[in-house]
Structures are given as structure tokens and as C-alpha cells.
C-alpha positions in Angstrom: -145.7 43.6 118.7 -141.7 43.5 117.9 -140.6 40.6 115.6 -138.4 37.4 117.3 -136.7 37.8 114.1 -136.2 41.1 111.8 -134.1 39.4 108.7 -134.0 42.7 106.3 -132.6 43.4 103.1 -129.6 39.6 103.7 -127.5 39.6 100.5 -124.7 36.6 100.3 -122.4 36.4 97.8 -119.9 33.7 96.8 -117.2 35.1 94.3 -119.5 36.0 91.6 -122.4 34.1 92.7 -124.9 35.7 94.5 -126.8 33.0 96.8 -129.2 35.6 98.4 -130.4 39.0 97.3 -131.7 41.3 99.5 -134.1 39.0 101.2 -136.7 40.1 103.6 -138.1 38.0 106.2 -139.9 38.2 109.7 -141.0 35.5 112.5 -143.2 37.4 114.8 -143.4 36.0 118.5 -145.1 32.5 118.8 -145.2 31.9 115.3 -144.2 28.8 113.2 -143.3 30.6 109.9 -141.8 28.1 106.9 -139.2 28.7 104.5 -139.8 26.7 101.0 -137.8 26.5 97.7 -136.4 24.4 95.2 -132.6 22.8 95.4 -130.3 25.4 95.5 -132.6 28.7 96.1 -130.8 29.7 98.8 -132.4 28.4 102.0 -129.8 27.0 104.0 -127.7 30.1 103.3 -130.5 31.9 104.1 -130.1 30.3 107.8 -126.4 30.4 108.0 -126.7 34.2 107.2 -129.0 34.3 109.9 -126.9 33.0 112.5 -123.9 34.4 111.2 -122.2 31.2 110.1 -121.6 33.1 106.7 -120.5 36.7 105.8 -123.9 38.9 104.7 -124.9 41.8 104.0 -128.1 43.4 105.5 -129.7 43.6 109.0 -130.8 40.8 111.4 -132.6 41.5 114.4 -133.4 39.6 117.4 -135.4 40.7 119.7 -135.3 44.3 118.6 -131.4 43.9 119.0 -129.4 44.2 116.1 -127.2 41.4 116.3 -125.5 41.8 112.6 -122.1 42.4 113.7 -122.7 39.4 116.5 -120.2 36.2 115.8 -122.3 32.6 116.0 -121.5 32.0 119.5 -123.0 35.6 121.0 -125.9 35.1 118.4 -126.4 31.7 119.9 -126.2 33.2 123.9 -129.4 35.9 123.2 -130.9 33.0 122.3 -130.8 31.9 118.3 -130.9 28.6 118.2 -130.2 26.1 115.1 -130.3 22.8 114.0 -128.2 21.1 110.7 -129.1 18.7 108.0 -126.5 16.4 109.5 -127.7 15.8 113.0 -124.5 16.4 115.0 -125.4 14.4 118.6 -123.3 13.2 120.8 -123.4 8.9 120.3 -121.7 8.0 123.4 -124.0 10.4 125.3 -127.8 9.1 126.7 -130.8 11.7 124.8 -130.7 13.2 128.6 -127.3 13.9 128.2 -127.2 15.5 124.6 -129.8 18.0 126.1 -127.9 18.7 129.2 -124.5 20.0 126.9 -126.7 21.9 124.8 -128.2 24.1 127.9 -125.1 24.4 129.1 -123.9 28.2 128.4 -120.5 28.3 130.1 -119.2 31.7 131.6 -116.0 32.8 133.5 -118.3 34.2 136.4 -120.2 30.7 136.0 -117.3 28.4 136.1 -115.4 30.1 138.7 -119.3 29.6 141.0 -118.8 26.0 139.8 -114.9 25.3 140.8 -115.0 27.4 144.2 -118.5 27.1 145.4 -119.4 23.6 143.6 -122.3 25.7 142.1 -124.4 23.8 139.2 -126.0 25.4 136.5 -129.7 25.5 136.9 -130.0 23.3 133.5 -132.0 20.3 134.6 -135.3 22.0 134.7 -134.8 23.3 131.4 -133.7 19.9 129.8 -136.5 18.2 131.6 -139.2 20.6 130.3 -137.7 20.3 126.6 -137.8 16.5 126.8 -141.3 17.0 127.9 -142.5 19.1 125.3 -141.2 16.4 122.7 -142.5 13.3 124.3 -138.9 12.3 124.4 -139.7 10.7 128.4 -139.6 6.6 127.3 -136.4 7.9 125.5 -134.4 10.1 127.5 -132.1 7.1 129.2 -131.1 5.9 125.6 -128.2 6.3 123.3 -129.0 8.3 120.1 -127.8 5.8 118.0 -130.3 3.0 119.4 -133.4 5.3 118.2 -135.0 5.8 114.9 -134.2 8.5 112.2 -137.0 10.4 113.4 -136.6 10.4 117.4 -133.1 11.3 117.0 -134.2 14.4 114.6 -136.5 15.0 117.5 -133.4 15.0 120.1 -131.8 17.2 117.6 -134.9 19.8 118.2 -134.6 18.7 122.0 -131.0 20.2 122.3 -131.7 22.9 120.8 -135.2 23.9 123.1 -133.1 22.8 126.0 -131.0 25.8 125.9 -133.7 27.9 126.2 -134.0 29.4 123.7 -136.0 32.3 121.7 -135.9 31.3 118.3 -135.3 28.1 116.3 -133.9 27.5 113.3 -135.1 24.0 111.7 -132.9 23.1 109.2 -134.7 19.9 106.9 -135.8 18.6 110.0 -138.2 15.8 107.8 -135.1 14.8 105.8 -134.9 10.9 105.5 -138.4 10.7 107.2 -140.9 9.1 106.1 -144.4 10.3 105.5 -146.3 8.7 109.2 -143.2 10.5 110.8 -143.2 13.7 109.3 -146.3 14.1 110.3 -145.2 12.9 113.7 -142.4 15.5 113.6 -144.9 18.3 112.5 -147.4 17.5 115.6 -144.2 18.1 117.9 -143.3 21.1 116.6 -146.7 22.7 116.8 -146.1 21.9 120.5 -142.8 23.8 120.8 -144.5 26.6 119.2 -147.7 26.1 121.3 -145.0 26.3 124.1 -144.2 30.2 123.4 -141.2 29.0 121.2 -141.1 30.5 117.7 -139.8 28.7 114.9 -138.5 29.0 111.7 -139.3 25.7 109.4 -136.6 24.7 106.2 -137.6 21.6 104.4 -138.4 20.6 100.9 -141.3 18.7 102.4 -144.5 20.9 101.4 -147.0 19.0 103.1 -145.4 19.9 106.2 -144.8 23.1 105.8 -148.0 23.7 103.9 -149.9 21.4 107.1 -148.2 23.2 110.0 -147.1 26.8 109.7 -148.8 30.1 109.7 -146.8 31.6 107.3 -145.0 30.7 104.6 -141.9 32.4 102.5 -140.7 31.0 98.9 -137.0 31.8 97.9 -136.0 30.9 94.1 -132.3 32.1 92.8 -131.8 33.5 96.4 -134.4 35.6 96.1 -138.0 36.2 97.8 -140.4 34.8 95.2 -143.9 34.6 97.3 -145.0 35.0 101.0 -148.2 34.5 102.8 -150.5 32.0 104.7 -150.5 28.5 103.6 -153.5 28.4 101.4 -152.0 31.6 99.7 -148.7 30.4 99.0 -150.6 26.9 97.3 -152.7 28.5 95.1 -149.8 31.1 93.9 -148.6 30.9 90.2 -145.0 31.7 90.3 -144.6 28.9 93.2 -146.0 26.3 91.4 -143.9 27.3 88.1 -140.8 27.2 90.6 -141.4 23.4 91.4 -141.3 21.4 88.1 -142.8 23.5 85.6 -146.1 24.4 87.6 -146.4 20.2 88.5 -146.8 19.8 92.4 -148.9 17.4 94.7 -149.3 18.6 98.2 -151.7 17.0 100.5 -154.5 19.8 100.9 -155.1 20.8 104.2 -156.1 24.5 105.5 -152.8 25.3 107.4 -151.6 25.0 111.3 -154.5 23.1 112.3 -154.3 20.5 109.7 -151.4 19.2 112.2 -154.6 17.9 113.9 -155.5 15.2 111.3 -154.8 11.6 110.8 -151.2 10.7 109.5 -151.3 8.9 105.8 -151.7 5.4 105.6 -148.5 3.5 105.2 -147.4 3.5 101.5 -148.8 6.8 100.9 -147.0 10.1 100.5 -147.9 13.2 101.4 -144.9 14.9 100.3 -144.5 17.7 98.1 -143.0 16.0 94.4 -139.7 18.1 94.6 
């Protein structure tokens, strides 16, 4: 079966750093696969590479189409989707709404149908179904800034499902969160992925990752360190060097279905010590 995503050989160099060296990486179709590594491996670059936010070298393949050569915005059409560190919703705009401009995928032939024929974009269906999928319901009339840090990282996923599209790219999506909601956060995505949507997971939060995806890639000096399932990845040498000298606590759990368990009492971390 043909990858979402075919990342191959991504090289990204500023001046004479080199952020990434030829780094391989795959999220086959329905998958939730997690991308781990310490401060400044390379992982958000990684993404931006990815998406095409940054010059790179290599091949990316969506699809089985080799989008490489693709600016963000035609990257973003075939349906490569993204979210950022620094949540970037719309305040003055209900949840609803914030999912509505993010479906939206405007068109000359399409805004012509809308001007002349007063044709709407079929959008609502696909909004409604990612607001479903996230539980977002009792929240979809309200403003972003009247909900929690972790709803409105939700929304942020929300937008980005709404616009239908084939892969996700979850930039620190448990940043700021704390332990009751990242597992919260985790139980949602296993949804979205559940859904037929795959993902690709970024965060410094082991637990999560470790607790909810089926595969797991390391990065370290931009490149690929260690890759495998969950339990392979925890019990691997070189990863556990890479994070403090060998000293890491991750809450054990056996992988995706982990995402089943009971969140952490309050006061209690699960978090990987990074």
C-alpha cells in the first residue's frame, strides 16, 4: 500500500549549518506516526521542509505525487495539512467560524459560481464532521479566546481536518498542556486517525507520543537517530543517551492503545523529563 507521505533523503541547510541531513521518513495511510527529539534536532524544520515553508533538498511524496517542486499553497490544496507552535486562530471569529475559513479552498472557476450563480462551497458538512470528530459541539458557538489552552489547540487541529484533508502535520500540539489534557488531546487524535486521517505527531511530550502512535522516528543533529514501534523506540540506547545523558521517565504504556487508560491524577506528570 502507497505511503500518505514518502519524505526521502530531506537535507536543509542554513549557511553552514545543516539542520537536516538526508532524513528518511514515511506515514503510511491511517497511521499516527510520531516524530521525537531533543531542542534543536531538527523537527520543526523537518515539517517546514515537508510543506515547503523552507528550501530542501530531497523528495517528498504525497500520495504517490511528487510534490517537491510544489509551493506551500499547492502542497496545502492536494491536501497537506499543518498546524504551528503558535496557534494562529482567528479571535474575533466563533470555533465554527475558524473551521469554516480553513475549508474554504478558493478558485477562479469557484468564485466566479459564487458571484454569478450565488453558489456556496459545499464546506459545512466538512466543518460539521471535523467538529464532530473533536467533540468540539458544546464549543463551536464560542470565541477562541473564551476557551482553555487545550480546546483552542483542539480548534487548531479542527481547522486543519476541516479542510479535508489527507495528511496532518501536528506541530507541539501538547505545548503548554498540562498532563489530564494531553492525555485528553491524545484520545482526540486517536479519533482523527480512527477517522481514516493520518497524522504526523511533533512534541517533546514522550508520554504522548510514546502512549498514542504506531510508529515512532527520533531525529538528533538533524539526523535520523532511531525508528520503530513504541516499545522499540523506549527501550533503545542511543534514544535514551539523546535525552539527558541516558536519564528519561516516560509513563509505560504498550503504544496506541494505551490512549485507552485513565489520565494521571492531578499533580502527577506523565511527561517525558526533556
Amino acid at each position: 500500500m502507497t505511503a500518505v507521505l514518502e519524505a526521502s533523503k530531506i537535507s536543509v541547510s542554513f549557511g553552514s549549518v545543516k539542520a537536516l541531513v538526508d532524513v528518511d521518513l514515511e506515514v503510511p495511510p491511517g497511521k499516527l506516526v510520531g516524530l521525537i527529539g531533543p531542542n534543536g534536532a531538527g523537527k520543526t524544520t523537518l515539517i517546514d521542509a515537508v510543506t515547503g515553508f523552507v528550501p530542501a533538498t530531497g523528495t517528498v511524496v504525497l500520495n504517490g505525487r511528487d510534490i517537491s517542486a510544489e509551493p506551500p499553497h499547492v502542497r496545502s490544496h492536494l491536501g497537506l495539512a499543518r498546524t504551528w507552535q503558535t496557534l494562529e486562530l482567528f479571535d474575533d471569529l466563533s470555533v465554527q467560524e475558524n473551521c469554516v475559513v480553513a475549508s474554504r479552498r478558493p478558485s477562479t472557476l469557484g468564485t466566479l459560481a459564487q458571484i454569478v450563480l450565488g453558489r456556496r462551497q459545499p464546506t459545512q458538512a466538512a466543518v460539521e464532521e471535523a467538529i464532530r470528530i473533536l467533540e468540539l459541539e458544546e464549543v463551536a458557538g464560542r470565541m477562541p479566546s473564551e476557551l482553555p489552552q487545550g480546546k483552542r489547540k483542539l480548534v487548531g487541529v479542527a481547522r486543519a481536518l476541516a479542510g479535508q484533508s489527507k495528511l496532518i502535520l501536528l506541530d507541539e500540539p501538547a505545548s503548554g498542556l498540562d498532563t489530564n489534557e494531553s492525555f485528553d488531546l491524545g484520545r482526540r487524535l486517536r479519533r482523527v486517525v480512527d477517522e481514516g486521517v493520518a497524522m504526523l505527531l511533533v512534541d517533546h511530550d514522550m508520554a504522548l507520543v510514546l502512549n498514542v502512535c504506531d510508529y515512532v522516528y527520533v531525529i538528533d543533529f538533524g539526523r535520523v537517530l532511531a525508528h520503530g514501534a513504541p516499545a522499540e523506540v523506549r527501550a533503545n540506547e542511543k534514544v535514551l543517551a539523546a535525552y539527558l545523558g541516558g536519564v528519561a521517565t516516560v509513563t509505560e504504556a504498550a503504544g496506541p492503545e494505551a490512549a485507552g487508560s485513565e489520565p494521571a491524577p492531578a499533580g502527577q506528570s506523565g511527561k517525558a523529563i526533556l
